[in-house]
C-alpha positions as CSV (number, residue, x, y, z in Angstrom):
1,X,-16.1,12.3,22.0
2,X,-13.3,15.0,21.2
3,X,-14.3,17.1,19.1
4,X,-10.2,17.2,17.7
5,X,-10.3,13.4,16.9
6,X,-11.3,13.7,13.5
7,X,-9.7,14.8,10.1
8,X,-9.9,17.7,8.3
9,X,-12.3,17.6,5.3
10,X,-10.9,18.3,1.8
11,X,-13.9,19.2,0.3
12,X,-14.6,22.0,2.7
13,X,-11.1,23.4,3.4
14,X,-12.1,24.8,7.0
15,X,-10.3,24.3,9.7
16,X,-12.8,24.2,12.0
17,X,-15.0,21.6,9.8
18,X,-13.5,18.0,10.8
19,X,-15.4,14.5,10.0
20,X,-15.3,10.6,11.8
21,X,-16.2,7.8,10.3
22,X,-18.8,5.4,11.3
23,X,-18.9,2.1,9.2
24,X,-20.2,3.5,5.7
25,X,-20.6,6.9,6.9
26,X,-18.8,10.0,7.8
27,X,-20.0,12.4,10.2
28,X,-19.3,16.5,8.9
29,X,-19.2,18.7,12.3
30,X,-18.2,22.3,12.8
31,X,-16.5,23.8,15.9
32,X,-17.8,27.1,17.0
33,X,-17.2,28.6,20.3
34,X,-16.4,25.1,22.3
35,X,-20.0,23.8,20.3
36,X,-19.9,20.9,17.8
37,X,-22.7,21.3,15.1
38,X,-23.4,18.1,13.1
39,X,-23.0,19.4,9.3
40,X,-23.5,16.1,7.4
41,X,-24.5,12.3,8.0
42,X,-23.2,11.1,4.6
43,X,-22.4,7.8,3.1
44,X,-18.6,7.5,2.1
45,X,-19.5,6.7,-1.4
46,X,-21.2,10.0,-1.8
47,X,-20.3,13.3,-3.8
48,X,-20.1,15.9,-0.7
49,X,-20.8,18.3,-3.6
50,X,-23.8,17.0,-4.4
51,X,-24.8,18.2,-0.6
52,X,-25.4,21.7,0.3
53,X,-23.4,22.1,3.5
54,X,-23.7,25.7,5.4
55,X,-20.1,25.9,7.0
């Protein structure tokens, strides 16, 4: 996967935080340093703010 493929998430407002979605869920990731860290599994139907994500 390219880790530039996704979209920028609203919620978080970094621009090295993107997401994908798969089926009913999106995927949060951070780029650090050429690294992807997985953020988030969520459902699409869910509050992100009702998730703590450390970005």
């Amino acid at each position: 996967m390219h880790p530039f493929i996704g979209c920028a998430v609203a919620e978080i407002g970094d621009e090295n935080t993107g997401e994908i979605s798969l089926y009913a869920y999106r995927i949060i990731y951070q780029l650090l340093d050429r690294q992807v860290f997985i953020l988030a599994i969520a459902h699409k139907r869910q509050n992100l703010k009702n998730i703590p994500i450390v970005s």
